[in-house]
Structures are given as structure tokens and as C-alpha cells.
MARLOLO-328742 format. One record per residue (C-alpha): residue number from 1; residue in three letters; chain; x, y, z negated. Coordinates in steps of 0.25 Angstrom, whole numbers, plus 5000, padded with zeros to 4 digits. Last residue first. Layout:
ATOM pos code unit   c1   c2   c3
ATOM NUM  ala    A    X    Y    Z
...
This chain:
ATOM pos code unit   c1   c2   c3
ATOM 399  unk    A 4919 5157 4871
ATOM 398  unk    A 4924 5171 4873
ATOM 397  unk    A 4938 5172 4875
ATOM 396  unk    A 4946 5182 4867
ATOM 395  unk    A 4957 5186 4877
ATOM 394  unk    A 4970 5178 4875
ATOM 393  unk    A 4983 5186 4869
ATOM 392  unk    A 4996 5179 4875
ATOM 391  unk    A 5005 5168 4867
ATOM 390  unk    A 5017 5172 4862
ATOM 389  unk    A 5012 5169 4848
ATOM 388  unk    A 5009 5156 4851
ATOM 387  unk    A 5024 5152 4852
ATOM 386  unk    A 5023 5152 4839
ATOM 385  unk    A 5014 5138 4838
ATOM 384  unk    A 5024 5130 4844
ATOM 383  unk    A 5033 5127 4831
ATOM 382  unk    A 5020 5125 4822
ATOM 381  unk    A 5016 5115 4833
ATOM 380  unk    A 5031 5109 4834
ATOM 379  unk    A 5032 5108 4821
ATOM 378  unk    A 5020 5099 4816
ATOM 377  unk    A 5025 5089 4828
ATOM 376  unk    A 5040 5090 4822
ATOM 375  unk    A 5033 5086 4808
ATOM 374  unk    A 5026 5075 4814
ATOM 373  unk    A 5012 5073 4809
ATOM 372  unk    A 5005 5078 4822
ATOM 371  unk    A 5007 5063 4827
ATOM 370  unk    A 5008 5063 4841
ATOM 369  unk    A 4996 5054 4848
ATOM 368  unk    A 4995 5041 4856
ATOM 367  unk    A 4984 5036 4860
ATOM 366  unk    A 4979 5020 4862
ATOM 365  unk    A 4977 5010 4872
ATOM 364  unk    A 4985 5013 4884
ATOM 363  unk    A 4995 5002 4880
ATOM 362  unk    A 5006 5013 4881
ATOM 361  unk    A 5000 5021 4870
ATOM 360  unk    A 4993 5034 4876
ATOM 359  unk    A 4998 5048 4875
ATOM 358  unk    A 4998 5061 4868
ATOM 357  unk    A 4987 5063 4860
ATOM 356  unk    A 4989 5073 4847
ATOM 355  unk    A 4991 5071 4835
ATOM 354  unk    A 4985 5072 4821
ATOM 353  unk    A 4975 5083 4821
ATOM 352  unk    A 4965 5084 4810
ATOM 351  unk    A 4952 5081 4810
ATOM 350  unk    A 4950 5073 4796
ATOM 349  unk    A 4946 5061 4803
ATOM 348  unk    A 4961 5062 4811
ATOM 347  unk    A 4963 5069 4824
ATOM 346  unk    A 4972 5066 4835
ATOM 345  unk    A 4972 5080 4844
ATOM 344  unk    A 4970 5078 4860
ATOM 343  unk    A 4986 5083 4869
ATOM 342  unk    A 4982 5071 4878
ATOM 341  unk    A 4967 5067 4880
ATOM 340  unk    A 4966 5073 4893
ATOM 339  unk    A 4971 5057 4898
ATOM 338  unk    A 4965 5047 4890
ATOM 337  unk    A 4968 5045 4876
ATOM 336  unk    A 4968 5030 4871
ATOM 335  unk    A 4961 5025 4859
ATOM 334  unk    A 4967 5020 4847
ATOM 333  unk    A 4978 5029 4840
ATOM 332  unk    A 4993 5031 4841
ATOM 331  unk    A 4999 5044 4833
ATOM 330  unk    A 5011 5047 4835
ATOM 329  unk    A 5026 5052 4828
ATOM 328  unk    A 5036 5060 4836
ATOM 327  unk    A 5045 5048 4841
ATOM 326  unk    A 5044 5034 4841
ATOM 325  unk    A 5029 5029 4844
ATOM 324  unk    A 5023 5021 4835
ATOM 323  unk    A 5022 5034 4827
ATOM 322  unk    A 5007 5030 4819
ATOM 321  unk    A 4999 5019 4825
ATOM 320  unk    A 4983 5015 4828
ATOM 319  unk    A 4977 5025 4825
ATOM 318  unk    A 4962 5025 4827
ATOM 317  unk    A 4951 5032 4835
ATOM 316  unk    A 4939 5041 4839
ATOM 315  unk    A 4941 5048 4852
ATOM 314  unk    A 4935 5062 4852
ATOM 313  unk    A 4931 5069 4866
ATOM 312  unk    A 4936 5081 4872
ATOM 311  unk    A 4929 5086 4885
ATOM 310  unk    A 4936 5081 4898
ATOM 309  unk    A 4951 5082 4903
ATOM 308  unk    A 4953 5067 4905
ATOM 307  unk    A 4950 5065 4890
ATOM 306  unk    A 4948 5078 4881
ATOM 305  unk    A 4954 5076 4868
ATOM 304  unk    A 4951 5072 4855
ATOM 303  unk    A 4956 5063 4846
ATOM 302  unk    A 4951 5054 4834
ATOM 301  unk    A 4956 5047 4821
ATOM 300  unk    A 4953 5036 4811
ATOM 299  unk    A 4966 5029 4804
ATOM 298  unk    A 4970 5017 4809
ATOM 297  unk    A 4985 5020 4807
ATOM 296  unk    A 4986 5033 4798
ATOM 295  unk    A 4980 5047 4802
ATOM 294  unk    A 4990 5059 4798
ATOM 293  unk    A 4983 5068 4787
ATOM 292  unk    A 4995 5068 4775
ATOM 291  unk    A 5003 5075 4787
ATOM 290  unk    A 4994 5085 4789
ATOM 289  unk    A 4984 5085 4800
ATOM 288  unk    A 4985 5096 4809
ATOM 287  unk    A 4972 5105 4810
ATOM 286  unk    A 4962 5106 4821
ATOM 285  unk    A 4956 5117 4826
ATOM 284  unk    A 4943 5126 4829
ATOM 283  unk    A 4947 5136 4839
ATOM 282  unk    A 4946 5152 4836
ATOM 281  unk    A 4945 5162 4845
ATOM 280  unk    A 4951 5175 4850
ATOM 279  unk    A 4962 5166 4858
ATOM 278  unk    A 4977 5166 4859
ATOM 277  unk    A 4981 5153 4864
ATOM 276  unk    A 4990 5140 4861
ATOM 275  unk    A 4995 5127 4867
ATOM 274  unk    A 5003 5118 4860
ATOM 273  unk    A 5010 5105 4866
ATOM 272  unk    A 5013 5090 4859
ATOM 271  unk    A 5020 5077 4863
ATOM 270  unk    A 5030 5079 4852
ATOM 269  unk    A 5042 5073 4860
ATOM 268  unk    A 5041 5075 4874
ATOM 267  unk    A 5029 5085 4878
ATOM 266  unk    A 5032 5095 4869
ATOM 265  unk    A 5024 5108 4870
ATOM 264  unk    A 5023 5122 4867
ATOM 263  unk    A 5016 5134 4868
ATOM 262  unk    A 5006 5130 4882
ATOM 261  unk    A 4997 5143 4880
ATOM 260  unk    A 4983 5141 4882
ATOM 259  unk    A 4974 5145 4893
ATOM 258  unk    A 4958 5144 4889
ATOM 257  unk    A 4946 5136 4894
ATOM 256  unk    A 4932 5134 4886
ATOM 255  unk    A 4927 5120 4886
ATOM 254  unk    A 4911 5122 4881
ATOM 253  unk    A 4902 5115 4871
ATOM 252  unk    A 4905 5129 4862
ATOM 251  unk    A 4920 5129 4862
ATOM 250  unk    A 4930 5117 4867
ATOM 249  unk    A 4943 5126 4873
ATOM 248  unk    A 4949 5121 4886
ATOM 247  unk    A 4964 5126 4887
ATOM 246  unk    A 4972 5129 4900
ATOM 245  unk    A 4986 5128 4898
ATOM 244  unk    A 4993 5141 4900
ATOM 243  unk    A 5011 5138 4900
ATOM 242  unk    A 5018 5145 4888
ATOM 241  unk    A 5028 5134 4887
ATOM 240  unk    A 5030 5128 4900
ATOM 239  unk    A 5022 5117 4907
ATOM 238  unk    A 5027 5104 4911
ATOM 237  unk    A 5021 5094 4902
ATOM 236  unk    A 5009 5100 4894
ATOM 235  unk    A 5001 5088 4894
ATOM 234  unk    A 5013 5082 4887
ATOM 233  unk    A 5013 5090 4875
ATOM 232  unk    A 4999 5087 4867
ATOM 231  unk    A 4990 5097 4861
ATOM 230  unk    A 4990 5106 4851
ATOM 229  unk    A 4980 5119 4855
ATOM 228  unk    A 4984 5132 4846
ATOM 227  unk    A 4975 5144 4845
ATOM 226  unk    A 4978 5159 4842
ATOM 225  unk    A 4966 5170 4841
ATOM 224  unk    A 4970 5171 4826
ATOM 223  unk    A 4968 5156 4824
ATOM 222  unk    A 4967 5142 4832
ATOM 221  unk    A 4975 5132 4828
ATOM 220  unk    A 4976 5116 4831
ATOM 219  unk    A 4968 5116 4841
ATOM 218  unk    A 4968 5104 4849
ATOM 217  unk    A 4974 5099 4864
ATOM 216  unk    A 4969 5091 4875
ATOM 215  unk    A 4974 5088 4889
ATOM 214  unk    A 4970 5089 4904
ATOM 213  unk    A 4979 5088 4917
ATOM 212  unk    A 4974 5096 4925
ATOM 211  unk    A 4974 5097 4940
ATOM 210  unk    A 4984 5099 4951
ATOM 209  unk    A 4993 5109 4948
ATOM 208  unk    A 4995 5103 4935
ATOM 207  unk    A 4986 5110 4926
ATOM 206  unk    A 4986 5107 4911
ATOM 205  unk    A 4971 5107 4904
ATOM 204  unk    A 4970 5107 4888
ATOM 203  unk    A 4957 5103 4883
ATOM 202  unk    A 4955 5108 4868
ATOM 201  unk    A 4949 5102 4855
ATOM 200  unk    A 4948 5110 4843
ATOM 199  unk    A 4933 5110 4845
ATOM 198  unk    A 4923 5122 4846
ATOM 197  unk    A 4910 5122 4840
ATOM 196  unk    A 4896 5120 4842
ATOM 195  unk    A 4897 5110 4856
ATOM 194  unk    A 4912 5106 4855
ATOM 193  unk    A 4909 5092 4852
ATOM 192  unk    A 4919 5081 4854
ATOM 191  unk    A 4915 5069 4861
ATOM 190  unk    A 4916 5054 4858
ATOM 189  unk    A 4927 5045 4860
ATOM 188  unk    A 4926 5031 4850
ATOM 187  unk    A 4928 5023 4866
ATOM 186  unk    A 4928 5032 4877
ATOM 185  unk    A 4917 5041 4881
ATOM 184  unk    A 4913 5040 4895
ATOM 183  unk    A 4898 5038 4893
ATOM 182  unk    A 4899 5053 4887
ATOM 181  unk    A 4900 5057 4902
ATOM 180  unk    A 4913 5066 4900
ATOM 179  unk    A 4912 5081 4902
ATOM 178  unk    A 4926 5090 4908
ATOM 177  unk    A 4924 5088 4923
ATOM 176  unk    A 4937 5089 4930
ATOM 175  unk    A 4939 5101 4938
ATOM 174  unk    A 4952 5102 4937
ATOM 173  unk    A 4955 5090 4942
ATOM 172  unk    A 4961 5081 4933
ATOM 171  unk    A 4976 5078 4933
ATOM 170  unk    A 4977 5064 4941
ATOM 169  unk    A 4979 5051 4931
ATOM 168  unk    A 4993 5042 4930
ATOM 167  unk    A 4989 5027 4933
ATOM 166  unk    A 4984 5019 4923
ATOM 165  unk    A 4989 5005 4923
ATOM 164  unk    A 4981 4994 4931
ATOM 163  unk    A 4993 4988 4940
ATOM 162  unk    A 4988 4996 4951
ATOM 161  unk    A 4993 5009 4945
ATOM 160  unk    A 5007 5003 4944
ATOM 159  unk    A 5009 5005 4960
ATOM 158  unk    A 5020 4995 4961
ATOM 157  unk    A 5028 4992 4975
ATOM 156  unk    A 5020 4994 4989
ATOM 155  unk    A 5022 5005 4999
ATOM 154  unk    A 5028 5017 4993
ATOM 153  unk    A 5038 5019 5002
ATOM 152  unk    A 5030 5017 5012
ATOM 151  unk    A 5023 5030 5010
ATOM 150  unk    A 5011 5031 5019
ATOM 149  unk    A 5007 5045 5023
ATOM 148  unk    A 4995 5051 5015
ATOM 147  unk    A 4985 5055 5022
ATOM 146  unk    A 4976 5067 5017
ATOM 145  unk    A 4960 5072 5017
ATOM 144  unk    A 4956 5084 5015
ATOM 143  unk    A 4943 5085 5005
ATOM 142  unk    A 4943 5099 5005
ATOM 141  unk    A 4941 5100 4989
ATOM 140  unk    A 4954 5091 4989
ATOM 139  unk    A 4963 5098 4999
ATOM 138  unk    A 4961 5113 4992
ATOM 137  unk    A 4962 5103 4978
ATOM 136  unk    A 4976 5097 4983
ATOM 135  unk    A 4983 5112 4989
ATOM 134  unk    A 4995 5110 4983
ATOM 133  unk    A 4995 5096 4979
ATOM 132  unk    A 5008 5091 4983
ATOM 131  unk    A 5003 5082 4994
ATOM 130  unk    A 5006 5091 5006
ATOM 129  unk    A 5000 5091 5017
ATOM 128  unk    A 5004 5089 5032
ATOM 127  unk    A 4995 5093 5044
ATOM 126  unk    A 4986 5083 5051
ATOM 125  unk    A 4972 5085 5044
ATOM 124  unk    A 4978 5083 5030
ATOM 123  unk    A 4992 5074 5030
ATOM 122  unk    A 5000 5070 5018
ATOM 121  unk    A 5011 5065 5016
ATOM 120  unk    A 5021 5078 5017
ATOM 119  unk    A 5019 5081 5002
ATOM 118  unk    A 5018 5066 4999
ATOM 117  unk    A 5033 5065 5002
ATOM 116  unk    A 5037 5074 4990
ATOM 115  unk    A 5027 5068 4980
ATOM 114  unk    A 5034 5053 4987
ATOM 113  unk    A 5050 5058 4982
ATOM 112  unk    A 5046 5066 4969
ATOM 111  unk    A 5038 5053 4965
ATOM 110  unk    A 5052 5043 4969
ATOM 109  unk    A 5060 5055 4961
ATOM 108  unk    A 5050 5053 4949
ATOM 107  unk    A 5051 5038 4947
ATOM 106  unk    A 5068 5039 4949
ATOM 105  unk    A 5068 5048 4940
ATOM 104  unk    A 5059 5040 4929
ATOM 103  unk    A 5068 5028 4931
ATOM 102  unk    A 5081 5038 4930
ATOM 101  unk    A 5076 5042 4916
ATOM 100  unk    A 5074 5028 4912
ATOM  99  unk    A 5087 5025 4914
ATOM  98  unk    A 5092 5038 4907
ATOM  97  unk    A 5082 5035 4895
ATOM  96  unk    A 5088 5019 4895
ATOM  95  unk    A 5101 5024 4894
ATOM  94  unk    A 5098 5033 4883
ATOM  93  unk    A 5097 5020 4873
ATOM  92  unk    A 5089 5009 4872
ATOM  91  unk    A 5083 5000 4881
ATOM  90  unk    A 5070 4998 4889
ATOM  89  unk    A 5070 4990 4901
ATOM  88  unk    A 5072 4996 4915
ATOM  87  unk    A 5064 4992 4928
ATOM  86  unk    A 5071 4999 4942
ATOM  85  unk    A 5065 5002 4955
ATOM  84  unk    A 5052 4994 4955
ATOM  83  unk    A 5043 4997 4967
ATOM  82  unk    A 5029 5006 4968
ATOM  81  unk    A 5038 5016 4974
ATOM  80  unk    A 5048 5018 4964
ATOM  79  unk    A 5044 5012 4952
ATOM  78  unk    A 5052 5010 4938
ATOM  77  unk    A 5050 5002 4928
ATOM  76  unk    A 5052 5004 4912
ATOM  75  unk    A 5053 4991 4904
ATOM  74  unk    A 5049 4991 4888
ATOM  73  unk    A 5047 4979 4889
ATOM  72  unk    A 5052 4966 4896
ATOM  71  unk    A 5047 4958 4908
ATOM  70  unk    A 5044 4970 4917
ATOM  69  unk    A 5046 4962 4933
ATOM  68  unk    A 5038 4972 4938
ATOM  67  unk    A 5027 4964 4944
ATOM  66  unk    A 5026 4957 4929
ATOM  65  unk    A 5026 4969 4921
ATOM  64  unk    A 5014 4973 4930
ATOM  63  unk    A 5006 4961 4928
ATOM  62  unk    A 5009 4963 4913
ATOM  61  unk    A 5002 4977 4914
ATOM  60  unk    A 4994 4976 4900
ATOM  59  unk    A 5003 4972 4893
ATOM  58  unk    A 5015 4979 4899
ATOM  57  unk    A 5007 4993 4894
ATOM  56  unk    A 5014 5000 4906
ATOM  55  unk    A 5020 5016 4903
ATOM  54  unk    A 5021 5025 4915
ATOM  53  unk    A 5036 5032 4919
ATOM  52  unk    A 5035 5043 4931
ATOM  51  unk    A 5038 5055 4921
ATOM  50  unk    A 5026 5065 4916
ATOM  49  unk    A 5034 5070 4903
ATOM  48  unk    A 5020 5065 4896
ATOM  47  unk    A 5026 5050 4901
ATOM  46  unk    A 5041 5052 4897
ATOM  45  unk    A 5035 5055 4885
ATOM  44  unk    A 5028 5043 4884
ATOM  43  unk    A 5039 5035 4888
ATOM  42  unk    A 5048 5042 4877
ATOM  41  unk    A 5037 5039 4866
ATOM  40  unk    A 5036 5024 4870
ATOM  39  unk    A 5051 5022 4869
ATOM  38  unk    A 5049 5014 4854
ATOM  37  unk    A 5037 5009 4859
ATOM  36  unk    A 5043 5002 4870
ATOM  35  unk    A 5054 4995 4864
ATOM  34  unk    A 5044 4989 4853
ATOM  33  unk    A 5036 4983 4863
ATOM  32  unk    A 5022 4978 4859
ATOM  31  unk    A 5015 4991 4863
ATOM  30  unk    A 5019 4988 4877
ATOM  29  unk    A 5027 4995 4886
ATOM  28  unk    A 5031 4993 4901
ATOM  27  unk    A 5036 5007 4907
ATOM  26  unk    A 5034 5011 4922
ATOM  25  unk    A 5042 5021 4929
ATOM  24  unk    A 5035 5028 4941
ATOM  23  unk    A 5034 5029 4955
ATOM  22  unk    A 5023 5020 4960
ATOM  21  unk    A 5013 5027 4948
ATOM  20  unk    A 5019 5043 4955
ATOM  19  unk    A 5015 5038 4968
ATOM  18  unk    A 5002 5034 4964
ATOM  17  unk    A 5001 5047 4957
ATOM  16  unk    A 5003 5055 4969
ATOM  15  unk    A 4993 5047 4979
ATOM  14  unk    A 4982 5048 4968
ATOM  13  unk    A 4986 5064 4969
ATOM  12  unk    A 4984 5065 4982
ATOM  11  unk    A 4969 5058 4980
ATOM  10  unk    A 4962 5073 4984
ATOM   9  unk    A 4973 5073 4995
ATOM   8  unk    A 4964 5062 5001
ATOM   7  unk    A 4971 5048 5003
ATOM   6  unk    A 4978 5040 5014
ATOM   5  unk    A 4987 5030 5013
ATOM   4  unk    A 4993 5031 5001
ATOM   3  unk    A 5007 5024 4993
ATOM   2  unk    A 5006 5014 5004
ATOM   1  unk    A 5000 5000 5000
């Protein structure tokens, strides 16, 4: 099968990302492995960073282990085209960083290669165009039709998304309806009520050029016409300090929008980002829990976020392990986060904020969420916060 044989520049992007899944590095973990918890943080970072490398639950991808010839865990393989190019197991010490490091070069050099070819790929009515996205939703709301050329380079091999794993989702049209039929509610998830009185919840939305990539965030001060959003680091990934971010305010049964300020963030290490904004109103917010306040395994808790972009929604679960992980301490509970979700609070049954969504195990079957109990995680907040004095006077809105 060729890379495309003919799609509609409204499908471009599908043509991009099943590129970019023939390209990629691929590492087999397991929850069982010891080896592979202890480099789990740095994968997962390396994820958030957006570099070529996806995680496979070899338990449930055994077929796949056996195609690529993975007989030992953790392993790390790399595609080039669909087809093997170098398989590495796990080993200790900076070698293994700098052999990795050349894995996920090689990944992205062979994407830069085919995202330069598709820009003369493409035909509409006779005369070339290119695939960059430049003009994609002029093309789209025209209903133009494109042909891709075929790319022999990428006939055949591995396109890891027909093995059943998830392949990486498109940014969401801006236009994306924002209700969810109540029928598709997930399990223990319910939704949160803004109807009376606004909520410390907030929709955070990160455009990309071609969409938006959606996240959450929550208010954890809102006083003398300054208010601080806490939200995750990752979704923040290539903007500078100081960088708007478009906000959505629940008030009065309605989503209102407002631009923050992007203060600091840290998408490597803490995993966390700070938005801030001068405006004439106060927002309900959601205290820090103490140290004494921290939940324990099994413990009761919820989050809320706004899944896929949409209205925020509670998910009622459990935890299921404290700092599995090594480095900045986590919090891992039941129920997994779907994309949007990222950057959502952890509350306990006393309503105060205990981490914040970050990713998914690599089971797939539970959440991941930095502890607001390390101390480096309480200085960074109070750290960031005086960069908000630089901040611009807002107008008082009316809401």
C-alpha cells in the first residue's frame, strides 16, 4: 500500500500523521517491568516535548513484539518508513541517552524529508500545491480535491496504527462544538454545573496554525483584579514567556473568553504552566491542599476537565499509587484522561487541589498527576507569581 493514493486536502493531515506513525521510535513497556518504570518519566517527557517515540503496552500488543522480533523489555524501535532501522534494549548510563538521542533524529530527519516532498505532491486542477497548510480551510470550505503522488519509499513495512494502538489525534477545528449528549458520559463522570455561580474550572485553548489543541486549568487566586490559572506545562510547549493564550471563563451557564498571559512554564521536569490576567472580577478558586491534606492510596477523589475541548465534566475515582514514577512525586489514579483533559485539577473530598493531569500510564488504563506536595512544585507557583506584575491593565469586562 502506498503512503496515499488520493485523498482531499480536508484528509492532508491524516496523510501527515500516517507518515509521522511510519517514522517514529517505539518503546515496549509493561507495568510489570521494573526497568521500564524507572525511565518511564523520561519517555513521558520525551513524549510532551513532541518527539517521534510512542509507548506500546507489550501486553496488549504481543502480536507486534513478535513481528519486530522484541523478545525483552524495555526495547525501543526504530521506523523508518514503515521498516526496522535499529532495535535497542534499555541500559544504564549516558550511552544509552546518546543512542536514543540518534533514534529520535533519525525519526524526525526521515519526517522533515517526506513533509518537504509532500509540498510539491500535491495537484489541484492541474497546477501544483502545496501541503504545508497554508491555505488548508480556504481548500476545505471549497471542497478542492487533491492527489497525492505515490511515494515508493513508503510502500509496505509497519504502520503501527493497524496494530490497534492509538494513533496521534488531529487539533480540533476550531469550530468544535462544545456540548456533550449526556448518553456519552463515561463511567463515574458527570457534569459540572456553572448554571448560578461560576466555577473554578477553566478551558484553556493553544493554537497551532491549524487548530486548537485544547486543555484545562484552575483557579487557584483571584484577587485585586489579578487572577492566576494553574494548569499543566506540556500543552504550553513552544511558546515563550509572556505569549496570549485564549481562556474560557465558566459564568452564568455560559463559556466567557478572555486572553491570559502565558507566565511560566515547565514542561520537562514539573510538568506544570501559570497563566495570569488583570481582570475587574473575581473568580471562585480552589485552595492547595497542605501537606497533612495529601490523599492516600485508595483514597476518594475526582477531577475535572474539559475532555476533547468540551464542557467540564467531574470523573469520580480512586488512587491507586503515590510516586511510582521517579522524579517529581505523582499521583496515579483510576480512570483514564482523554485528550482536553490535560492541565485538569485533582481534587480530594475536601475540594482542595492536589495535582494536576498530566498524562496516561502506559497501560492506557489509569492517569497520571504531579503531586502539588513537592516542595519544588509549592516554589515554583509562588516563584512565578511575580511575573504577574508585568502584566497589562485588562478593561473590566462585563459578564
Amino acid at each position: 500500500m502506498s503512503l496515499a493514493s488520493s485523498v482531499t486536502f480536508a484528509d492532508e493531515q491524516d496523510v501527515i500523521q500516517k507518515m509521522e506513525r511510519r517514522n517514529i521510535v517505539l518503546e515496549f513497556t509493561a507495568d510489570w517491568c521494573g526497568y521500564c518504570r524507572k525511565i518511564s518519566p523520561m519517555v513521558s517527557r520525551l513524549v510532551r516535548e513532541g518527539h517521534p517515540i510512542q509507548q506500546v503496552d507489550a501486553d496488549k500488543n504481543s502480536e507486534l513484539m513478535r513481528k519486530m522480533g522484541v523478545t525483552a523489555l524495555p526495547c525501543f524501535v526504530l521506523l523508518v518508513d514503515g521498516k526496522i532501522k535499529q532495535k535497542e534494549l534499555y541500559y544504564s548510563g549516558d550511552g544509552f541517552q546518546n543512542t536514543l538521542n540518534g533514534m529520535l533524529s533519525s525519526a524526525n530527519d526521515s519526517r522533515e524529508r517526506h513533509l518537504q516532498k509532500f509540498k510539491a505532491l500535491a495537484e489541484v486542477n492541474g497546477e501544483k500545491k502545496s501541503l504545508d497548510g497554508a491555505d488548508h480551510s480556504a481548500r476545505i470550505k471549497q471542497g478542492t480535491s487533491a492527489s497525492l503522488v505515490n511515494d515508493k519509499e513508503s510502500e509496505g513495512g509497519f504502520d503501527f496504527g493497524s496494530f490497534g494502538l492509538e494513533r496521534k489525534e488531529a487539533t480540533a477545528a476550531i469550530g468544535a462544538p462544545a456540548v456533550r449528549p449526556e448518553q456519552n458520559l463515561g463511567p463515574n463522570e458527570s457534569f459540572v454545573s456553572f448554571e448560578k455561580e461560576p466555577i473554578s474550572t477553566v478551558r484553556i485553548r493553544v493554537s497551532d496554525g491549524r487548530g486548537v489543541n485544547f486543555g484545562t486549568g484552575t483557579i487557584i487566586s483571584s484577587a485585586n483584579k489579578k487572577t492566576y490559572i494553574l494548569s499543566c506545562g506540556h500543552i504550553f510547549r513552544g511558546l515563550k514567556r509572556g505569549s496570549q493564550v485564549d481562556v474560557d471563563f465558566f459564568v452564568n451557564g455560559k463559556p466567557y473568553e478572555r486572553q491570559a498571559i502565558l507566565i511560566n512554564y515547565d514542561a520537562r521536569a514539573l510538568d506544570l504552566g501559570l497563566l495570569g490576567l488583570q481582570i475587574d472580577y473575581e473568580f471562585p478558586t480552589t485552595p492547595l491542599a497542605s501537606l497533612s491534606g495529601l490523599p492516600a492510596e485508595e483514597e476518594e477523589v475526582y477531577s475535572i476537565g474539559c475532555g476533547g475541548g468540551e464542557l467540564p465534566t467531574r470523573i469520580d475515582m480512586q488512587v491507586t499509587k503515590l510516586n511510582r514514577y521517579e522524579g517529581p512525586d505523582t499521583i496515579r489514579c483510576t480512570m483514564m484522561p482523554e485528550k482536553g483533559r490535560s492541565g485538569g485539577g485533582l481534587f480530594t473530598g475536601r475540594n482542595e487541589l492536589v495535582g494536576v493531569c498530566i498524562s496516561v500510564s502506559a497501560s492506557g488504563k489509569r492517569g497520571i498527576y504531579t503531586s502539588l506536595k513537592t516542595g519544588s512544585n509549592s516554589f515554583w507557583i509562588s516563584h512565578s507569581c511575580p511575573f504577574y506584575t508585568r502584566l497589562p491593565q485588562r478593561q473590566k469586562p462585563v459578564l
